[in-house]
Each structure stands twice: as C-alpha cells, then as structure tokens.
C-alpha positions in Angstrom: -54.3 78.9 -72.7 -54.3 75.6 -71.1 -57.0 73.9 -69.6 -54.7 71.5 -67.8 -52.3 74.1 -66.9 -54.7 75.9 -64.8 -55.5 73.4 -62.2 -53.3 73.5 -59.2 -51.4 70.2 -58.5 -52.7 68.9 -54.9 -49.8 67.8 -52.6 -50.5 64.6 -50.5 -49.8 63.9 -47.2 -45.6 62.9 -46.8 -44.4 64.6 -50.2 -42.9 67.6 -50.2 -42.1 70.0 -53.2 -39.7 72.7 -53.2 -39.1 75.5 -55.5 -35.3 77.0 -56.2 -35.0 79.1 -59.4 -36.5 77.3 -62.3 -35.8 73.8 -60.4 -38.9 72.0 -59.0 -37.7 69.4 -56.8 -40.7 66.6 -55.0 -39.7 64.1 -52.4 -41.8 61.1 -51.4 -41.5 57.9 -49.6 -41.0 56.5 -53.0 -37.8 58.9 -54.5 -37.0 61.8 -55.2 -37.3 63.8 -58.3 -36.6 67.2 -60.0 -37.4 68.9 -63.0 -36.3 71.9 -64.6 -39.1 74.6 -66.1 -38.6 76.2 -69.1 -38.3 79.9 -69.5 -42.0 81.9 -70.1 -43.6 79.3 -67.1 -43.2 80.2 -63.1 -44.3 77.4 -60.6 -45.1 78.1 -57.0 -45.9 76.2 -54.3 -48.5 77.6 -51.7 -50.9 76.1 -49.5 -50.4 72.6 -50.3 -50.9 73.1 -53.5 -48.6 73.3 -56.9 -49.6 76.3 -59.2 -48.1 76.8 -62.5 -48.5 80.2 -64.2 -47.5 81.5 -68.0 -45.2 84.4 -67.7 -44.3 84.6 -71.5 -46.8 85.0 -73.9 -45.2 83.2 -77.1 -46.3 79.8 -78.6 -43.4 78.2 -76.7 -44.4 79.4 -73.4 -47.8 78.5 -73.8 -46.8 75.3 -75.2 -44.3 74.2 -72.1 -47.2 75.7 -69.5 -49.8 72.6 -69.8 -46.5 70.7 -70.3 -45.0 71.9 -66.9 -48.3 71.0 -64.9 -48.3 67.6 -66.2 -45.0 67.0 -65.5 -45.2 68.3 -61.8 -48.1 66.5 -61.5 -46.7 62.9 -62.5 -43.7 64.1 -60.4 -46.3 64.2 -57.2 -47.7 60.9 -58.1 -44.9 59.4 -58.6 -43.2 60.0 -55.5 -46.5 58.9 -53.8 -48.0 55.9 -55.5 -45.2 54.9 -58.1 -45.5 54.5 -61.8 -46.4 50.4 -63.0 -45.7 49.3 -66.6 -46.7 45.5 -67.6 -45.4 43.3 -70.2 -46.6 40.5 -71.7 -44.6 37.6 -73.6 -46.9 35.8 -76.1 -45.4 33.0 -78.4 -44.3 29.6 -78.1 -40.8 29.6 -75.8 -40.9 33.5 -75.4 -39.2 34.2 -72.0 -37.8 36.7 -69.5 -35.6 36.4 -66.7 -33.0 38.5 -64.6 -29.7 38.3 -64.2 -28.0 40.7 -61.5 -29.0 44.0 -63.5 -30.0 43.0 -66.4 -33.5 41.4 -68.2 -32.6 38.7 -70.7 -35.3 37.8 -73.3 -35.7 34.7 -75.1 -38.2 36.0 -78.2 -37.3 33.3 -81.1 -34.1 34.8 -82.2 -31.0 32.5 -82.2 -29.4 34.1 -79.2 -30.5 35.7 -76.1 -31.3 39.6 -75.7 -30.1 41.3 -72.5 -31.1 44.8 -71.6 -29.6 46.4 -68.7 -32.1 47.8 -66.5 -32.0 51.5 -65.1 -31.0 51.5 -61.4 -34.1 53.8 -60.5 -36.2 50.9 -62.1 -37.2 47.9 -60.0 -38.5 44.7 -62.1 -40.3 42.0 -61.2 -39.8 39.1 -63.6 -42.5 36.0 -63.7 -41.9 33.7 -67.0 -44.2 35.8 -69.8 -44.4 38.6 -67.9 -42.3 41.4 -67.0 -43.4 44.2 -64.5 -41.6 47.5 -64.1 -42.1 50.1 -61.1 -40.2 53.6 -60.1 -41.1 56.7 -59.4 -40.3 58.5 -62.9 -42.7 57.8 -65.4 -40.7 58.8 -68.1 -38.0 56.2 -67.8 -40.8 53.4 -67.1 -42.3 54.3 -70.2 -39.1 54.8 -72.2 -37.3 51.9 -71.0 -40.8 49.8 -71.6 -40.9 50.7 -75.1 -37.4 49.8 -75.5 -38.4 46.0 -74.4 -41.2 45.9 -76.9 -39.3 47.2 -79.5 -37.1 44.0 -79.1 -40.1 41.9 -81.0 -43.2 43.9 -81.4 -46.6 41.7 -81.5 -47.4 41.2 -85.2 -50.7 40.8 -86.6 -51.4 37.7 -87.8 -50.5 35.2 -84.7 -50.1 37.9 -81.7 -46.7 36.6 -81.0 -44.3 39.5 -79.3 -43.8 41.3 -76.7 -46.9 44.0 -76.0 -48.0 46.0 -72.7 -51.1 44.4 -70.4 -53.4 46.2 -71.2 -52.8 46.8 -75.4 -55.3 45.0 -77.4 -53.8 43.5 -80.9 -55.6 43.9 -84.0 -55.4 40.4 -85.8 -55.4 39.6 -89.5 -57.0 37.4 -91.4 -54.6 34.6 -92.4 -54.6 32.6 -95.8 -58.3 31.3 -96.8 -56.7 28.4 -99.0 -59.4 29.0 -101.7 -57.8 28.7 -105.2 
C-alpha cells in the first residue's frame, strides 16, 4: 500500500475541488483543472480535505492509488501557487526570444528554432533565460523538456540549454601530452 496515497490532500483557502464520477475537477485563482481516476481508486472530498482510497486490490490499482494522490495533490497546488520551470542558455550567441506565440531559439545551428508555446503556458523571456509558469505541471514539465531537447548541455564546455537549478557534470578535455 502506499505511503503517499494515504495522506489526505489539504484544500487551501479559495480552491475548490469537486468530485463527479471518476472526474476530479480543482479550481483556483490560477485555472482550472481536471483529472480523470482510474478504475480500482475512489477519491472523496470531505472536510477540506482530498482523500483517495484503493477500491481494487490488483497491482494496477495499487499502482494508480499513490499515482492518483500525487496528481490531485499537484492539481491543488497548482491552482494555488502555480508550477515555475527555468531555463538557462549557456554558449556563445545562444538566445531566446518571443514572437506572438511562439519561443524562437538561437542555439548555434544555421537557422532559428521556433516552438509554439501552449496557450495554458505563460513565458517570460530575458536573453539566456527562459521562464515558464501555469497551473499544470505536467505540460510545464513536458513542454520544458521539449526546449532542452533542442540542444542539450554537453559535457565538455557546458554549452546548451539546461534547467536552473541542474548541475552539469564536466569532462576533462584533451591534456596535450604526447
């Protein structure tokens, strides 16, 4: 059983979470999201608080229980706080700006890469760094991976595109000794 899915998900003040079926719904001052639960896991909201239960008792159902209370939970803070993802441009005339909805990159290829951005996502653009906010974490962290997937950071310089707060491991480059 999971040690995750046991604790009850705490409601803050102004969000509100609604249960129809197997549809989990949680509004916010910053969105509103849903989520469907998979069969074998109940979710009920009572006393300000989110519970998720395991009604099945196969490996899937206890697999999507924790699942399900993560998810809820990162639904909640979502809609409260909002999910942040930073990027960082490291290399000689490596840029990013906007244009209408879409991030263009200049990362040392001979032509300019333009991503369109997801309307739920709002970024913030400053010249080596690219900041991403919404209320869905999935789609910040999906669509972040698909800008460092553009030109990952490699090993021996650092130069590429990597998150904040990732820490490259560096190489040791030629020693010139014959």
């Amino acid at each position: 059983m999971s040690r995750i899915g046991k604790l009850p998900v705490a409601i803050p003040q102004g969000v509100k979470c609604a249960v129809a079926g197997d549809v989990v719904s949680v509004e916010g001052p910053k969105g509103k999201l849903s989520f469907r639960v998979r069969p074998g896991v109940r979710v009920e909201v009572a006393e300000g608080k989110v519970v998720v239960s395991m009604t099945g008792t196969d490996g899937q159902a206890k697999a999507d229980y924790g699942t399900a209370r993560a998810t809820v939970n990162n639904m909640v803070q979502g809609v409260s706080k909002g999910w942040k993802r930073t990027l960082e441009l490291n290399g000689v005339g490596f840029a990013a700006k906007l244009q209408g909805k879409n991030l263009v990159l200049s990362v040392g290829f001979s032509h300019e890469v333009s991503m369109e951005i997801p309307a739920e996502i709002k970024a913030n653009v400053q010249k080596n760094s690219v900041e991403l906010e919404s209320a869905n974490r999935e789609l910040v962290g999906t669509f972040a991976a698909k800008i460092r997937q553009v030109q990952p950071p490699e090993p021996y310089l650092g130069k590429g595109i990597k998150y904040a707060e990732e820490k490259i491991r560096r190489k040791a480059g030629k020693t010139g000794k014959k």
